[in-house]
FIKOLZA-1660 file (N, C-alpha, C; in steps of 0.1 Angstrom, whole numbers, plus 5000, padded with zeros to 4 digits):
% residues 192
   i   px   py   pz ch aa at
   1 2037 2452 9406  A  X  N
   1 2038 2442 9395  A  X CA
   1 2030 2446 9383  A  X  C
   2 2037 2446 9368  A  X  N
   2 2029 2451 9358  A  X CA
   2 2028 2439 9352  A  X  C
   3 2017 2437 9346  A  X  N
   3 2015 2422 9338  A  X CA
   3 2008 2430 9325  A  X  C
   4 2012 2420 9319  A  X  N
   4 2012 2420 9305  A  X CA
   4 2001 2419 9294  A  X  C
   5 1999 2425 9281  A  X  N
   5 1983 2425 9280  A  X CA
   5 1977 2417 9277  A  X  C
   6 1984 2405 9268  A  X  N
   6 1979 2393 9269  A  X CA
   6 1977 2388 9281  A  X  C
   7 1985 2386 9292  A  X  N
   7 1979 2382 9303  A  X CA
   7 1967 2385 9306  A  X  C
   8 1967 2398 9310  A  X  N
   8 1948 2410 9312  A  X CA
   8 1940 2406 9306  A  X  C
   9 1944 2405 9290  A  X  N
   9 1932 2397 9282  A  X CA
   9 1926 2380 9286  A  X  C
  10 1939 2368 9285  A  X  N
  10 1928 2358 9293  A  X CA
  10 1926 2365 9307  A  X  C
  11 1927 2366 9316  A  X  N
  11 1919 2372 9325  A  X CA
  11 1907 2377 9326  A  X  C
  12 1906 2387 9320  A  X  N
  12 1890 2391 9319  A  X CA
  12 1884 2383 9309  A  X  C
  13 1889 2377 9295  A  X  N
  13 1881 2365 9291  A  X CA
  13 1877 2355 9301  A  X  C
  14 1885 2346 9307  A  X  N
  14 1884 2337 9309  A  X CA
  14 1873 2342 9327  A  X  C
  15 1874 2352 9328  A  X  N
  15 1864 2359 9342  A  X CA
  15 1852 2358 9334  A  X  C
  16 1849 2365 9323  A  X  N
  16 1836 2368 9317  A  X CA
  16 1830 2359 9314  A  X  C
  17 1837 2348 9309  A  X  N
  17 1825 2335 9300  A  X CA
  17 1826 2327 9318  A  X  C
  18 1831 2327 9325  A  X  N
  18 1829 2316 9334  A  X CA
  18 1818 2328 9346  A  X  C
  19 1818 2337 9345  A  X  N
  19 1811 2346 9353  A  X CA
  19 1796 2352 9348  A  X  C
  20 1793 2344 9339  A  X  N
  20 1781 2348 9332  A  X CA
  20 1773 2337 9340  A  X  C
  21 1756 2343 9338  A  X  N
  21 1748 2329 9349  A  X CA
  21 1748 2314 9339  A  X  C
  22 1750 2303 9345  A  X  N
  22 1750 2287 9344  A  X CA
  22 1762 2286 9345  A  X  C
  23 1772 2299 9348  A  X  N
  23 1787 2293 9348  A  X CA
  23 1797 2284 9333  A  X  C
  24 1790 2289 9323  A  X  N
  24 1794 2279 9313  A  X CA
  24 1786 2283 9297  A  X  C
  25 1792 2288 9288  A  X  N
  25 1794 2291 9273  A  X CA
  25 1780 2280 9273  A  X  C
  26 1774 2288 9260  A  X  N
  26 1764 2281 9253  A  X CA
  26 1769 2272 9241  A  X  C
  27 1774 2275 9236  A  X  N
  27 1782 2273 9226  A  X CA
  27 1799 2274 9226  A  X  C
  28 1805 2264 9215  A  X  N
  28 1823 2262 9213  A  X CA
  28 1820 2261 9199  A  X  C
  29 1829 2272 9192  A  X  N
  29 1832 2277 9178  A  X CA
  29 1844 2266 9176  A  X  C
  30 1847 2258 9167  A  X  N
  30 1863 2257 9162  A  X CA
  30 1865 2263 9148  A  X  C
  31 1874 2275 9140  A  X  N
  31 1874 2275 9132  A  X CA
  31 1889 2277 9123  A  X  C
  32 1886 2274 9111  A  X  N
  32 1899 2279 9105  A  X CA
  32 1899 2286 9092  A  X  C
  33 1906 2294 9087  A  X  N
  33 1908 2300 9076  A  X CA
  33 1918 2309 9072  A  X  C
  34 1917 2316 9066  A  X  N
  34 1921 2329 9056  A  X CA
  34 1930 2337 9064  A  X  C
  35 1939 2348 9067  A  X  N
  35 1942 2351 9077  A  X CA
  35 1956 2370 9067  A  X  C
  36 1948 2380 9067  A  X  N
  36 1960 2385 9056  A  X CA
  36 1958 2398 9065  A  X  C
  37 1975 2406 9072  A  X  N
  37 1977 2414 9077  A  X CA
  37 1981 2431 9069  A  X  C
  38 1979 2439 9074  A  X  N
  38 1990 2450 9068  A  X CA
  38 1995 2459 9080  A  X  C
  39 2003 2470 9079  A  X  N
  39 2007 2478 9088  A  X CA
  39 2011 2489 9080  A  X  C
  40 2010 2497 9088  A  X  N
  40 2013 2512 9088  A  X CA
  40 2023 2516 9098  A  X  C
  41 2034 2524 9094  A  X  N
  41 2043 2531 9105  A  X CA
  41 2044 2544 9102  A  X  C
  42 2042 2556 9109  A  X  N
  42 2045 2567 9105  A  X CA
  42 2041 2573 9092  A  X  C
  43 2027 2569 9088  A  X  N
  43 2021 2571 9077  A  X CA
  43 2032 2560 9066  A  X  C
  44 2038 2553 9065  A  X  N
  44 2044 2542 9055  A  X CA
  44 2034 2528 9055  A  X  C
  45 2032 2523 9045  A  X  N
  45 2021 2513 9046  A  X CA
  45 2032 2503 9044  A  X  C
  46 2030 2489 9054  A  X  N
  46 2040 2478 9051  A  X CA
  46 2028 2468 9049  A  X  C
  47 2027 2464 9039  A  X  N
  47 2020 2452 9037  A  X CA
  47 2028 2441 9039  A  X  C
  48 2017 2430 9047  A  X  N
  48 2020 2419 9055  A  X CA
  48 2018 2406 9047  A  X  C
  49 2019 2398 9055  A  X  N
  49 2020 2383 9048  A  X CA
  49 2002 2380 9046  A  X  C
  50 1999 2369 9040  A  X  N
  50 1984 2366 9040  A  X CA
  50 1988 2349 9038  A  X  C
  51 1983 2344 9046  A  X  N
  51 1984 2333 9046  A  X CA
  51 1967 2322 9054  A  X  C
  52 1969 2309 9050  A  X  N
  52 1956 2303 9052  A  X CA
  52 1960 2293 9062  A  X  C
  53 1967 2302 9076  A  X  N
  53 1968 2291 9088  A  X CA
  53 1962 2300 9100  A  X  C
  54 1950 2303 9099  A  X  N
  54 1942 2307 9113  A  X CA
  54 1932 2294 9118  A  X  C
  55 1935 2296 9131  A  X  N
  55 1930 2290 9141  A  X CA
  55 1922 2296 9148  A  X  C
  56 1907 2296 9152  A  X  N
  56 1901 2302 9162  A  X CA
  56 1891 2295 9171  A  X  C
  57 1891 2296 9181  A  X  N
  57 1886 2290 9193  A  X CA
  57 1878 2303 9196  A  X  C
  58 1865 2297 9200  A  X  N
  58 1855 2308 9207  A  X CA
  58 1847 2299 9214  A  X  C
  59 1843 2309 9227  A  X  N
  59 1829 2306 9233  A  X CA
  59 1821 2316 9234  A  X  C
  60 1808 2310 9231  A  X  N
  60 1795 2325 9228  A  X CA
  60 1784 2321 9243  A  X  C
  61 1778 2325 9246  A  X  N
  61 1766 2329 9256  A  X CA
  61 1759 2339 9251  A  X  C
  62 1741 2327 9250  A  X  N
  62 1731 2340 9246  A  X CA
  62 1725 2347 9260  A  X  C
  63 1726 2362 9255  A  X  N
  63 1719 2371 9261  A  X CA
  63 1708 2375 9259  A  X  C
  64 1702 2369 9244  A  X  N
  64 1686 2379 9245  A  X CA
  64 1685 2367 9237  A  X  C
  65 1673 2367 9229  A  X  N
  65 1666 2354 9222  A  X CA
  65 1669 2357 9208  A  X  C
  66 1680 2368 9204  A  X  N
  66 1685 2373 9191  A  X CA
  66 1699 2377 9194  A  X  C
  67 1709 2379 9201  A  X  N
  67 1724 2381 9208  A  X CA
  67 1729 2373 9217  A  X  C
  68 1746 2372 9214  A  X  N
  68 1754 2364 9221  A  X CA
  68 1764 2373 9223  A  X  C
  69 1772 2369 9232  A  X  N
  69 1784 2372 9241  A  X CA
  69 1796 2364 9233  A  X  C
  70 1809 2365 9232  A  X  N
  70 1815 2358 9228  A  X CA
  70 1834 2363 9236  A  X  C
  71 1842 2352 9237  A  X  N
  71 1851 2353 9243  A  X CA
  71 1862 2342 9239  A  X  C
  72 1869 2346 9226  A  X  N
  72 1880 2339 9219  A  X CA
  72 1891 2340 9218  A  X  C
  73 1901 2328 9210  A  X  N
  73 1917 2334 9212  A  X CA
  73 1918 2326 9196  A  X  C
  74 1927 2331 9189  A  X  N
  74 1931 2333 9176  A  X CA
  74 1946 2333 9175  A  X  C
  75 1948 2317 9168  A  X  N
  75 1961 2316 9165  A  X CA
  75 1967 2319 9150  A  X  C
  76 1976 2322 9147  A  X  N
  76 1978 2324 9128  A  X CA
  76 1994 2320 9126  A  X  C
  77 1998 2319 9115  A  X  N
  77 2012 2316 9113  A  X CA
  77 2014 2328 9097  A  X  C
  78 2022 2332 9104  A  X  N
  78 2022 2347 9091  A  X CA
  78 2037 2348 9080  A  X  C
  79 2037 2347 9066  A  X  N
  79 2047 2341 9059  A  X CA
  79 2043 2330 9052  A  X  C
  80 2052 2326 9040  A  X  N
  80 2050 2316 9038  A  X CA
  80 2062 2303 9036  A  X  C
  81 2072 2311 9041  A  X  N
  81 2085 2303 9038  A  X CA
  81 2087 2301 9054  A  X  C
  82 2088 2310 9060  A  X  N
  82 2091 2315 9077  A  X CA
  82 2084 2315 9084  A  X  C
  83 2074 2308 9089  A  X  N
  83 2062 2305 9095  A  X CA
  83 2066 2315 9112  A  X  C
  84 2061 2322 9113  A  X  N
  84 2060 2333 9121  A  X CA
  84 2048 2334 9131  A  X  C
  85 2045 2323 9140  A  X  N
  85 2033 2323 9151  A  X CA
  85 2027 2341 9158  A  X  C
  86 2015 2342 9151  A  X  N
  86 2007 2350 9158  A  X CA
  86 1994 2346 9170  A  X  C
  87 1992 2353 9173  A  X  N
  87 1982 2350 9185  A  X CA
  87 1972 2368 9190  A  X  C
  88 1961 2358 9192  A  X  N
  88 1951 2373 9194  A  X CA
  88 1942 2367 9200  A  X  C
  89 1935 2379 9213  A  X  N
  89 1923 2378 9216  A  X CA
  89 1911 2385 9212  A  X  C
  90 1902 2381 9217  A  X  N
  90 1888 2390 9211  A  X CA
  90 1874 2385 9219  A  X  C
  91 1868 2399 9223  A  X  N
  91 1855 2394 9228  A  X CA
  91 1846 2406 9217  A  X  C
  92 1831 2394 9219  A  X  N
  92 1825 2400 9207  A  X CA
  92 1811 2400 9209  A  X  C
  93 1802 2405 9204  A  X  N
  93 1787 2407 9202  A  X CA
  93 1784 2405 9190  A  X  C
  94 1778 2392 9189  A  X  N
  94 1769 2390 9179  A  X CA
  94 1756 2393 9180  A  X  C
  95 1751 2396 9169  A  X  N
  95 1732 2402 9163  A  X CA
  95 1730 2390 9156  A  X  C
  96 1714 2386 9152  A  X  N
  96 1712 2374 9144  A  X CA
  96 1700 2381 9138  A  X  C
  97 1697 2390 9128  A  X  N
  97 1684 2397 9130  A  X CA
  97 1674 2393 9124  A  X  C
  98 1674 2379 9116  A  X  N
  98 1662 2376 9110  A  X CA
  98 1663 2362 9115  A  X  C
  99 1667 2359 9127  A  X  N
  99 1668 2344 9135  A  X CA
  99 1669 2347 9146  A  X  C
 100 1662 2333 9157  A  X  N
 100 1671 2334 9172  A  X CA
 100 1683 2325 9170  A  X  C
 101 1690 2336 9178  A  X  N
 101 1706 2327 9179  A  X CA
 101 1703 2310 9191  A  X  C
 102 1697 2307 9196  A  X  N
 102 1691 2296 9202  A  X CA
 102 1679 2292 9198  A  X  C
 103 1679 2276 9196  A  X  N
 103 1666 2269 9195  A  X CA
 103 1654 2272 9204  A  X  C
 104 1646 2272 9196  A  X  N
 104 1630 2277 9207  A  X CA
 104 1630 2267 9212  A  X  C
 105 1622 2265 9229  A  X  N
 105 1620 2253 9229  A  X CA
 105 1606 2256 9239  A  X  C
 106 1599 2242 9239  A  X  N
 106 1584 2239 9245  A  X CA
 106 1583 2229 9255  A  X  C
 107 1583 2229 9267  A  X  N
 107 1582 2219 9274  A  X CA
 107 1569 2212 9280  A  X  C
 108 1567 2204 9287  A  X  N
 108 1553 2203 9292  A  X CA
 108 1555 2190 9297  A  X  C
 109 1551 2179 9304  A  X  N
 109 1550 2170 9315  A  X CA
 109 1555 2159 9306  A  X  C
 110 1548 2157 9297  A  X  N
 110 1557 2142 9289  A  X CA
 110 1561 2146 9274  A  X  C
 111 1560 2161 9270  A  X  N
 111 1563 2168 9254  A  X CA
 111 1574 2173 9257  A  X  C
 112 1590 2174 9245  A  X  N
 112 1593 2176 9245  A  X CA
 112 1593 2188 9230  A  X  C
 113 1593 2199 9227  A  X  N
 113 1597 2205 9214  A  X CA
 113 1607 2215 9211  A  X  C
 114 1614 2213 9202  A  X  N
 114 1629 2219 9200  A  X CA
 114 1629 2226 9185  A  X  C
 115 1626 2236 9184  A  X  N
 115 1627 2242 9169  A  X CA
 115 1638 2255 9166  A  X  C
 116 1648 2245 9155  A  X  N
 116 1662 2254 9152  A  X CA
 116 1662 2262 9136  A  X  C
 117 1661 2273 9136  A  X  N
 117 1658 2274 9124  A  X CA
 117 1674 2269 9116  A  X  C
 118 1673 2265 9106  A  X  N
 118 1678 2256 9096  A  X CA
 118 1692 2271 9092  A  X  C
 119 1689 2276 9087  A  X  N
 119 1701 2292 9084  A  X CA
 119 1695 2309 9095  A  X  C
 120 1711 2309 9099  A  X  N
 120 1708 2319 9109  A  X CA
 120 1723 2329 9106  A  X  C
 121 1718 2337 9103  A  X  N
 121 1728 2354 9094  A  X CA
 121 1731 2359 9106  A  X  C
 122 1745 2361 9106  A  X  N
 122 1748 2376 9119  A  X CA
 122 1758 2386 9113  A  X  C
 123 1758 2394 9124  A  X  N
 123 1769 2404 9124  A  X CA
 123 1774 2403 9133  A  X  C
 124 1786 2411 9139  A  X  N
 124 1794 2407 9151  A  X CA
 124 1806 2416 9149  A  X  C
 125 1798 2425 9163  A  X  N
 125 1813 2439 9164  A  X CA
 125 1818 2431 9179  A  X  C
 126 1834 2435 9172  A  X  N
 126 1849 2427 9180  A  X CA
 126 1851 2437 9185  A  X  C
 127 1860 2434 9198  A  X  N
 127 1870 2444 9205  A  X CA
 127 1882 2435 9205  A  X  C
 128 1891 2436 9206  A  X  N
 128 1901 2429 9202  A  X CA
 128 1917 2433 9205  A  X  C
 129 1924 2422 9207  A  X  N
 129 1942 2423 9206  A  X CA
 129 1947 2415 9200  A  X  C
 130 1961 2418 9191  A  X  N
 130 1970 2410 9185  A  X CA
 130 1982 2415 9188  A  X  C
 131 1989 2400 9189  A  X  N
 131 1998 2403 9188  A  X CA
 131 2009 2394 9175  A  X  C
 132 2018 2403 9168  A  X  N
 132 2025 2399 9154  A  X CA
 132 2037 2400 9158  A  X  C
 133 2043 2389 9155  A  X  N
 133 2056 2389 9153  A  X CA
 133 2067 2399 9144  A  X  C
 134 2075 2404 9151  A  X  N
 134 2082 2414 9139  A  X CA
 134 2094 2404 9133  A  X  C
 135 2097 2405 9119  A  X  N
 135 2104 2395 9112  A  X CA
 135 2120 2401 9113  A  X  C
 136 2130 2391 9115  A  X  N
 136 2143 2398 9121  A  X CA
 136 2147 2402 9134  A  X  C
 137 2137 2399 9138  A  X  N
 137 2138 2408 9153  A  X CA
 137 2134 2393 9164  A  X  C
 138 2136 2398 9181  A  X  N
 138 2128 2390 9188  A  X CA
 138 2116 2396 9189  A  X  C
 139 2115 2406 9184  A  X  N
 139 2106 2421 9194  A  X CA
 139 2088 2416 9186  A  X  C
 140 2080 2411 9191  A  X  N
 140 2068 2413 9185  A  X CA
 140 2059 2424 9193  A  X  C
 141 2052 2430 9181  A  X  N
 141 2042 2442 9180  A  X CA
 141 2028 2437 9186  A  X  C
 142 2022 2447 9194  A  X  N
 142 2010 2446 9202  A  X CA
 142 1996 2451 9198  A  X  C
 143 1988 2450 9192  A  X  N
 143 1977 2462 9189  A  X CA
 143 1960 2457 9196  A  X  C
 144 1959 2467 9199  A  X  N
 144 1943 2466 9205  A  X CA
 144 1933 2473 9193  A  X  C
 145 1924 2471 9196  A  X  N
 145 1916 2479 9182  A  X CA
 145 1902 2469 9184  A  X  C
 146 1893 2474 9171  A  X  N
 146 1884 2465 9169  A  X CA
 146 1878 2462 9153  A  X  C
 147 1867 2454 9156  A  X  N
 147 1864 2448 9144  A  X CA
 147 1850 2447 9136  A  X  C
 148 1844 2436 9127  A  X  N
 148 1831 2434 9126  A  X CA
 148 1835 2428 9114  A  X  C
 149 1825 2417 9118  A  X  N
 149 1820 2404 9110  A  X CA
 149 1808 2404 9105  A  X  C
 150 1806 2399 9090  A  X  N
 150 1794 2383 9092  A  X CA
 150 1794 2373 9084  A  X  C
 151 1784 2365 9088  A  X  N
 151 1784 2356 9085  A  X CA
 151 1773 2347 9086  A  X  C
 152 1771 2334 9090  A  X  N
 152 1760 2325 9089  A  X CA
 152 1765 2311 9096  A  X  C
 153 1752 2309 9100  A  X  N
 153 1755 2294 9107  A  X CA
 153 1741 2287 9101  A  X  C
 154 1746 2272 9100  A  X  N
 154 1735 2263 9096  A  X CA
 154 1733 2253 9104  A  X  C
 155 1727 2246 9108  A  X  N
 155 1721 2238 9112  A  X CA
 155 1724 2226 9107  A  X  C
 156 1732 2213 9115  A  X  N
 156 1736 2197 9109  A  X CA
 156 1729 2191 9114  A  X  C
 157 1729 2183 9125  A  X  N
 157 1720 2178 9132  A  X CA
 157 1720 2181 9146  A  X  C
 158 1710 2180 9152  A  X  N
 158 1711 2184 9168  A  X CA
 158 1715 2192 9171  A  X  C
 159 1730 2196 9180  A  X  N
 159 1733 2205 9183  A  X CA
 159 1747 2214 9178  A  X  C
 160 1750 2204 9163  A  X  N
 160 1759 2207 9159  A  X CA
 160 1753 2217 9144  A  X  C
 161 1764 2224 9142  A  X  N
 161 1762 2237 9133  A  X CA
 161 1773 2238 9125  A  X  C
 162 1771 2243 9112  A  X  N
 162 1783 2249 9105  A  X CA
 162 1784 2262 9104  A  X  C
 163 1795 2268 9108  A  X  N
 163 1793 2285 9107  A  X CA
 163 1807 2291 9097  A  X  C
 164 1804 2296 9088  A  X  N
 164 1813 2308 9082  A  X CA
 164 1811 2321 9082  A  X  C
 165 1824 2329 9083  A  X  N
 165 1823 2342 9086  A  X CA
 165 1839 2348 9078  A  X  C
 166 1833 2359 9074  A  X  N
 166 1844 2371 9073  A  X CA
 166 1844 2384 9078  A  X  C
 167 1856 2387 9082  A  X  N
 167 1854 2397 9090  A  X CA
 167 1866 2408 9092  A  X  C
 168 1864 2421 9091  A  X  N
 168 1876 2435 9090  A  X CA
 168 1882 2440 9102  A  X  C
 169 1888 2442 9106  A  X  N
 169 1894 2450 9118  A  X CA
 169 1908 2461 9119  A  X  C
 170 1909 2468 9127  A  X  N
 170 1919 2477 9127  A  X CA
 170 1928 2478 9142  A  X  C
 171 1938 2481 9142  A  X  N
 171 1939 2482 9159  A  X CA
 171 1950 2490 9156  A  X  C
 172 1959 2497 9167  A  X  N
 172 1971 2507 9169  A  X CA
 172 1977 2499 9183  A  X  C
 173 1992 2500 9178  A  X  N
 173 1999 2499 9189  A  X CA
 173 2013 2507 9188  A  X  C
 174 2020 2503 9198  A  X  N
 174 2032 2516 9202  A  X CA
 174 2038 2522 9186  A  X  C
 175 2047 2529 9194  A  X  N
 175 2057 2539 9180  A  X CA
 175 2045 2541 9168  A  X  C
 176 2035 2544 9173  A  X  N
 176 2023 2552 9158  A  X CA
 176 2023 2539 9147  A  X  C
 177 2024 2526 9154  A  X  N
 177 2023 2513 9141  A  X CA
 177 2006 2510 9140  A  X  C
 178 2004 2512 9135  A  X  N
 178 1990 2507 9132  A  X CA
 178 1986 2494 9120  A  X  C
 179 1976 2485 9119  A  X  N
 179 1973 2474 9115  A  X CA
 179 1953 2471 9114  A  X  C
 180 1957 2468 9103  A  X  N
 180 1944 2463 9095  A  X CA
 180 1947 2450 9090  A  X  C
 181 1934 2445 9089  A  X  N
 181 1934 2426 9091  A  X CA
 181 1921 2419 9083  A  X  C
 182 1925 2414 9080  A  X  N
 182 1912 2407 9071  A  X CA
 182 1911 2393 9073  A  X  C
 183 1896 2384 9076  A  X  N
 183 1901 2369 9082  A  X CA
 183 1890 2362 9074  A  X  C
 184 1888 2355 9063  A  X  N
 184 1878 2345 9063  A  X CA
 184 1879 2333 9069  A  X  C
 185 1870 2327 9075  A  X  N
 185 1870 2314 9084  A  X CA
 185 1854 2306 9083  A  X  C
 186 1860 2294 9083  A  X  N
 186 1848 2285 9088  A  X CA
 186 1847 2270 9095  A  X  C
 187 1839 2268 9099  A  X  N
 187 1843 2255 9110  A  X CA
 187 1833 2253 9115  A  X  C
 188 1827 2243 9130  A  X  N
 188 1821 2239 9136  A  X CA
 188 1819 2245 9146  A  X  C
 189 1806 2246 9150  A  X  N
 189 1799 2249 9163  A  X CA
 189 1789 2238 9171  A  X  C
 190 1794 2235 9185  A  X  N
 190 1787 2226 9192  A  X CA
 190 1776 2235 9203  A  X  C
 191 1764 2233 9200  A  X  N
 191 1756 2236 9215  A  X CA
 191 1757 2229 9228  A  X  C
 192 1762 2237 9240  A  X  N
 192 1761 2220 9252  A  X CA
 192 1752 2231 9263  A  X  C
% end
């Protein structure tokens, strides 16, 4: 049985965030934004649609008291007459290097203390798949590749956050097609 890469991808996403210790994401990203493709075939550059319907869903888990884990799926609609549904995965490592990516906290028998710093900067190298619709055809194009972001998250109240990011990537898939991508987005982050 051969399965498919999108399949393999949730698979080992959905293995990784549920197989990390507490069993369960530190955090849920919603975001939306910016979303503009290009391709290459055989050294020919086909510039792609850019449009402002991306969807992205993530979950992060911190690993150190400065890095997260992350494990997302990314929706887009490409065109602007012909709305053409895209879809991509991505797992990712974020850096925070002049913050912790989680609140410090202090405990003690009847004290509770929780300190978040207010703005927290990152970077964040992707590994990544997309998949694009080819226009005219049923046939949509596959690419693996990767990426890197940043961006910032701020602090609303408690455990909610606002984060924006931009971010570059590249990936190759069959018949020598290759693809570069460019995404600004921003949206909400919940701590649970």
């Amino acid at each position: 049985m051969r399965l498919k890469a999108p399949f393999l991808m949730i698979l080992i996403t959905s293995g990784w965030v549920y197989g990390l210790p507490a069993a369960k994401a530190d955090k849920i990203d919603l975001s939306m934004g910016f979303y503009s493709v290009n391709f290459t075939q055989n050294g020919v550059h086909k510039p792609g649609p850019a449009t402002l319907g991306s969807v992205f869903l993530n979950f992060r888990k911190s690993i150190t008291p400065h890095s997260e884990l992350g494990a997302g799926f990314n929706a887009f609609f490409l065109g602007t007459v012909t709305l053409a549904p895209g879809t991509g995965f991505e797992v990712s490592y974020t850096y925070y290097p002049f913050s912790a990516a989680e609140a410090i906290e202090w405990k003690e028998t009847n004290v509770r203390m929780s300190i978040r710093e207010l703005w927290r900067p990152f970077v964040t190298a992707i590994a990544l798949q997309r998949n694009y619709p080819s226009s005219g055809t049923t046939q949509n194009f596959s690419f693996f590749g990767g990426g890197a972001a940043v961006g910032t998250e701020r602090t609303l109240k408690g455990e909610l956050s606002i984060r924006a990011e931009a971010g570059f990537g590249m990936g190759a898939g069959a018949g020598a097609v290759k693809s570069t991508f460019m995404d600004i987005k921003g949206g909400l982050s919940y701590r649970f």
